[in-house]
N, C-alpha and C positions, 0 to 999 in steps of 0.2 A: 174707828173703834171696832172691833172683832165683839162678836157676839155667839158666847159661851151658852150650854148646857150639860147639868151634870144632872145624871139620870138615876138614881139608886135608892132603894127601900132600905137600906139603913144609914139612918140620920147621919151613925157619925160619918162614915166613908163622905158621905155626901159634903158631910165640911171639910172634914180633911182636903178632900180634891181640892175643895174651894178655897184654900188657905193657901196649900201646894202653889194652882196657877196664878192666884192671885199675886203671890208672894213674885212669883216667875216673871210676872207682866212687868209689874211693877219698877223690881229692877233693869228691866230692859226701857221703861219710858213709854210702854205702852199700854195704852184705856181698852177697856173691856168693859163690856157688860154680863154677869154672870147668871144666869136665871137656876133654881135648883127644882126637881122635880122626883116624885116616893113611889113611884111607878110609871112604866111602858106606856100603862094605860091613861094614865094621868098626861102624858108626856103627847099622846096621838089624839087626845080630847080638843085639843086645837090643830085643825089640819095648816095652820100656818109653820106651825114648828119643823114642821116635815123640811119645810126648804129654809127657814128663816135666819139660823143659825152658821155661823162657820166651823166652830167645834161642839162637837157632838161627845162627852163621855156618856159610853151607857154600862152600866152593871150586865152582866151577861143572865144570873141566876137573880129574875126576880118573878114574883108570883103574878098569878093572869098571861100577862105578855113579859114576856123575858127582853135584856137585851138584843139578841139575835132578831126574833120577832119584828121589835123595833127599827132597828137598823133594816131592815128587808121591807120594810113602808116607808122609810126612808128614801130607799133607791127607786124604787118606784117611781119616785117623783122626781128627781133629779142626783148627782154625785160629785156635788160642786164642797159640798159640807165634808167637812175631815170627823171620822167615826172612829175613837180612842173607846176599847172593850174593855172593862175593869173587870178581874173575878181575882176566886180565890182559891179557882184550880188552872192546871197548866195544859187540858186534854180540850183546848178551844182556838187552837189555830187554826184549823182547816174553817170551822164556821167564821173565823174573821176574818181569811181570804175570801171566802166567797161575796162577803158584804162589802170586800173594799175597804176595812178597816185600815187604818194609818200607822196602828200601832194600838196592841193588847198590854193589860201591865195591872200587876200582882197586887192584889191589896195588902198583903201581907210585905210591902216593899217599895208603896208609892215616891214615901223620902225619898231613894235611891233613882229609881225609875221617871220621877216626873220629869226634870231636866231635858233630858234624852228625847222625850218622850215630847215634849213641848217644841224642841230644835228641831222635832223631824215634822211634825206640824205645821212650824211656822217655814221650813224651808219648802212645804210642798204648795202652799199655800203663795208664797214667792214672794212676803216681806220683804220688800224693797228698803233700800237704805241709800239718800245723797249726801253732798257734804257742800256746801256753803261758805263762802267767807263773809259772812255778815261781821255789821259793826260791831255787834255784840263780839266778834271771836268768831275766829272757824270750829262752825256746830256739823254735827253728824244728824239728820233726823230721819225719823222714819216718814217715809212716803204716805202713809196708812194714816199718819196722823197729822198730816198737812191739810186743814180745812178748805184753805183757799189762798190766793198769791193776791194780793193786788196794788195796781202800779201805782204812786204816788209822788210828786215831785219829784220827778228823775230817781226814786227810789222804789226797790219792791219791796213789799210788805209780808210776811210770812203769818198767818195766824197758825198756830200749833196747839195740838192737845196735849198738854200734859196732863196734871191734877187738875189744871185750868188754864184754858187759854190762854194762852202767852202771843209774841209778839217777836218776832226778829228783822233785820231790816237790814239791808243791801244796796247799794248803787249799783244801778243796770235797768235792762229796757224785758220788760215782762216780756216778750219774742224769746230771748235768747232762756229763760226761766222754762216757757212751753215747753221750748226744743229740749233743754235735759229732762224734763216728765215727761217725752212724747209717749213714752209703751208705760205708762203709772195712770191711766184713765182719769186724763184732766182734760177738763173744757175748755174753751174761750168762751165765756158769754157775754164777755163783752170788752171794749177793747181796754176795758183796765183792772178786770178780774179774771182770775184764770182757778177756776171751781174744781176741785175730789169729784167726780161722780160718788163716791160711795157716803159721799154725807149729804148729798142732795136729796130729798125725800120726794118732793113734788118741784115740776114747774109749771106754774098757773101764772094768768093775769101779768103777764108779762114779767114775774120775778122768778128768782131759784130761792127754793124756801131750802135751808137745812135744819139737817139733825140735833143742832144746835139752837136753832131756830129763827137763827139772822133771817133774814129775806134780802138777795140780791138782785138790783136791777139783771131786765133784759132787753137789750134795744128790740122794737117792733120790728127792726128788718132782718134780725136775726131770731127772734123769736121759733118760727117755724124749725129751722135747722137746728136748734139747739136742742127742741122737745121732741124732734127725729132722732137726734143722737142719747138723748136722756132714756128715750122707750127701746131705744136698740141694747143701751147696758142692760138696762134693766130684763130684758127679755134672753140678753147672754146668760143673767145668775142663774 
């Protein structure tokens, strides 16, 4: 699930955007989480937000702390978050190379521009996309919203996020599943679940708890390697 911020002191702009990417995900089969926020200030009052996020919209011309401001406590901390500059002037490219913006776009023209604007996001971002002959039909899904694989009666098992968890299923040996996610930051944690990292929240007391909030075994003799490689993503974002 990609986890959104839109940053702007006036309200409407503020849904709009949130309509625009909503509308955007949507069609493409992907969940989001979208948080909205009426100033910079408002926005830097949790120093979590700084990194927590993968998209970042911020208004450029807002009172206290402006966008730029913003985006520049941002970087500070990390430049893994993709930073989308909203205004409703066109003399703000030079301050949105400097921040590493992904892409600046005109309020006066969001309609137009979101699109665009979202493809170059989610390509820099590097949404992955495999493709499957399950029983269901040959499905296309997105990697991002693969919760977890796991093996069952000579069958894998797919959980996916859509609007809600769903389900697909496939004859084959969860090995040969790892080896196509090997570069999509999936685990083995055990030999018949194959875990996202990016929906694992904790692993404790021997299980992978997710975002979801399953809790999946983890065998004791793998235990330690798995919370080695768990603290190693985590300390990449």
């Amino acid at each position: 699930m990609l986890e959104i911020a839109i940053c702007d002191d006036e309200k409407y702009y503020r849904n709009r955007i949130h309509t625009l990417a909503a509308e955007y995900l949507d069609s493409r089969g992907l969940n989001a989480s979208i948080d909205l926020f009426s100033s910079g200030k408002e926005f830097l009052s949790e120093r979590d937000n700084l990194v927590k996020y993968d998209i970042v919209f911020l208004d450029i011309n807002m009172e206290e702390v402006d966008g730029i401001e913003t985006a520049q406590k941002m970087c500070e901390y990390q430049s893994d978050t993709c930073i989308v500059l909203v205004t409703a002037f066109l003399n703000y490219a030079l301050e949105g190379y400097k921040v590493g913006a992904v892409r600046y776009i005109m309020k006066d023209a969001l309609d137009l521009q979101m699109t665009e604007c979202m493809n170059a996001v989610l390509k820099k971002r590097q949404i992955r996309k495999v493709s499957f002959s399950f029983l269901e039909g040959e499905k296309t899904l997105y990697t991002d919203n693969i919760l977890y694989v796991e093996s069952r009666r000579h069958k894998c098992v797919f959980y996916y996020l859509e609007k809600e968890t769903v389900t697909y299923q496939m004859y084959g040996k969860l090995d040969q599943v790892e080896e196509e996610l090997s570069e999509c930051r999936f685990l083995r944690i055990h030999k018949s679940f194959l875990v996202n990292l990016k929906h694992v929240r904790r692993i404790s007391n021997y299980l992978a708890v997710l975002d979801c909030g399953e809790e999946l075994p983890v065998p004791r003799l793998r235990f330690q390697k798995v919370r080695e490689a768990f603290t190693a993503y985590k300390g990449e974002m």
